[in-house]
C-alpha positions in Angstrom: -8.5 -56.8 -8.6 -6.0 -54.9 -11.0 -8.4 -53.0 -12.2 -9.9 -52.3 -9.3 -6.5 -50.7 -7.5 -5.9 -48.9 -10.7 -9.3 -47.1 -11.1 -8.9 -46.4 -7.2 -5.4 -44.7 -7.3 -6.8 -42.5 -10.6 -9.4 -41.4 -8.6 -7.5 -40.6 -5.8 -5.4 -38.5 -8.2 -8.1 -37.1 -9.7 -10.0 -36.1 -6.2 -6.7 -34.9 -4.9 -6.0 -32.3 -8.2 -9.6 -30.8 -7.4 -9.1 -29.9 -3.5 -5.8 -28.5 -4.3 -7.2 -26.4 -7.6 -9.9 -25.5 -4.9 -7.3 -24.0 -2.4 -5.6 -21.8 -5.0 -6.4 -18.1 -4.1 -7.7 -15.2 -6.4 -5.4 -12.3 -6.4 -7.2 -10.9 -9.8 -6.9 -7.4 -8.5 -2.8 -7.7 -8.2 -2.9 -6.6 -4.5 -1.3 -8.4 -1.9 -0.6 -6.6 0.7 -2.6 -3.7 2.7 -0.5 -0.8 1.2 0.3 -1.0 -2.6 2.5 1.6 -3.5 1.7 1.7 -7.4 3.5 5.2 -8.7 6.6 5.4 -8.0 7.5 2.1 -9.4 10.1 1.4 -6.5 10.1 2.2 -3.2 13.5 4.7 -4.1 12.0 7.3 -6.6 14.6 9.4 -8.3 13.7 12.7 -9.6 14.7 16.5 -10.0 13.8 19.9 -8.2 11.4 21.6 -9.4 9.5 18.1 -11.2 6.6 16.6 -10.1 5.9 13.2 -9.0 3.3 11.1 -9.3 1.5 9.3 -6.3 -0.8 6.3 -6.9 -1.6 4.1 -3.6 -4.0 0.9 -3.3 -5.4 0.4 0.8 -7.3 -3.0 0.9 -8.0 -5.2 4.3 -10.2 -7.6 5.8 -12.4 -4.9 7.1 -14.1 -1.4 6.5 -11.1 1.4 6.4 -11.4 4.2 8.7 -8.6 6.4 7.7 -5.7 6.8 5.4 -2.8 9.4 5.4 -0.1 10.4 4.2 2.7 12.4 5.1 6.3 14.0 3.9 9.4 15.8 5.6 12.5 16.9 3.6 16.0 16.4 4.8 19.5 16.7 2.9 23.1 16.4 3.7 23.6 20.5 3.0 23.0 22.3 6.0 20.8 19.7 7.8 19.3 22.2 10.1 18.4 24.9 7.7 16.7 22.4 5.5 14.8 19.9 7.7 11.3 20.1 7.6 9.0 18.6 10.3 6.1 16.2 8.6 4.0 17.8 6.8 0.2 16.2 5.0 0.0 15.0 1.5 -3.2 13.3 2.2 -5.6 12.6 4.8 -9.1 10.9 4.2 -11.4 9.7 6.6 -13.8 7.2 5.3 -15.8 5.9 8.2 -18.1 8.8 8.5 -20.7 8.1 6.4 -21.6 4.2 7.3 -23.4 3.2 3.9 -20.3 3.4 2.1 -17.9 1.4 4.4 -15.6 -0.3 2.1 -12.2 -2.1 2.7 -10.7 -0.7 -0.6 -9.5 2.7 -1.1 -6.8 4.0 -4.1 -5.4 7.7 -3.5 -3.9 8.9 -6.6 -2.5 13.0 -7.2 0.8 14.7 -7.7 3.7 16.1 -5.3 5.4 18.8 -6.7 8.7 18.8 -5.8 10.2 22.4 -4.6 12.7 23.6 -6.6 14.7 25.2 -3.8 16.0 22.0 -2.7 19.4 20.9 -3.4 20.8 18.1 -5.3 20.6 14.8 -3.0 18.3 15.6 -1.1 15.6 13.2 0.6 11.7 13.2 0.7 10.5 10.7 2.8 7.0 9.9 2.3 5.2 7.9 5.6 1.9 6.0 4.7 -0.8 5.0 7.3 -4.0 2.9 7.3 -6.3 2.0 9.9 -9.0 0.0 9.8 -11.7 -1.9 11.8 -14.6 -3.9 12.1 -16.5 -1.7 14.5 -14.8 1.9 16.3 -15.2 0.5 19.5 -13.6 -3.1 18.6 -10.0 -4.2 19.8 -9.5 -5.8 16.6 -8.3 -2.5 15.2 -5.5 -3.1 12.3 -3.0 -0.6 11.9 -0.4 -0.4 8.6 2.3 1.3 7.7 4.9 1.8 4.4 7.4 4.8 3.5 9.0 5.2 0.4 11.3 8.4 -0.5 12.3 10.5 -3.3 15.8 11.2 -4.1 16.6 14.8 -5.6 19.5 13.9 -8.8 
């Protein structure tokens, strides 16, 4: 009977290991979330007028992408007015218009070149948009969102 309780309980253990090594998701590709801001490393980017800046962002969702954009406005504490800027495009890719190459992954990599007018501490806000859904009539749109900014030293 012993030996009977004792190979019961090991299998048990054994059967239990396997369903929870079975749950265990595969993030192999290192993204987790919809928007993956790669370059700059943080989500505060330091740099100088004048420099450029390098821009590398993964999309991935459950479903085919539609669009993603990008856009930037400049503000600083020195003369707020004179040097606001209203948003301006970085990027903007639609990806939904040829349907044979629907795909729920998309990386946008380039450069922003930073104007070297701009005075020290000033802020470049970048604002970072993805939509994506199953069909362009569907309710079941999803809609994401991320901003990170560059600080002029």
């Amino acid at each position: 009977m012993r030996k009977f309780l004792s190979l019961t309980v090991v299998a048990i253990s054994v059967i239990t290991l396997f369903v929870i090594h079975s749950c265990k998701k595969d993030t192999g590709d290192g993204i987790v979330e919809p928007i993956t801001i790669n370059k700059p490393d943080s989500l505060i980017a330091y740099n100088y007028a004048g420099g450029t800046q390098k821009i590398n962002i993964s999309f991935t969702t459950d479903r085919p992408i539609n669009k993603v954009t990008g856009m930037y406005q400049v503000d600083t504490i020195e003369h707020p007015a004179a040097w606001y800027t209203y948003p301006d495009t970085l990027f903007y890719v639609i990806l939904d218009t040829i349907p044979s190459k629907l795909s729920n992954k998309y990386t946008y990599s380039g450069t922003y070149h930073i104007p070297d007018s701009l005075p020290v501490l000033s802020v470049i806000r970048f604002d970072i948009k993805m939509k994506a859904s199953g069909n362009p009539s569907s309710p079941d749109t999803v809609r994401e969102e991320k901003q990170f900014k560059i600080v002029l030293q």
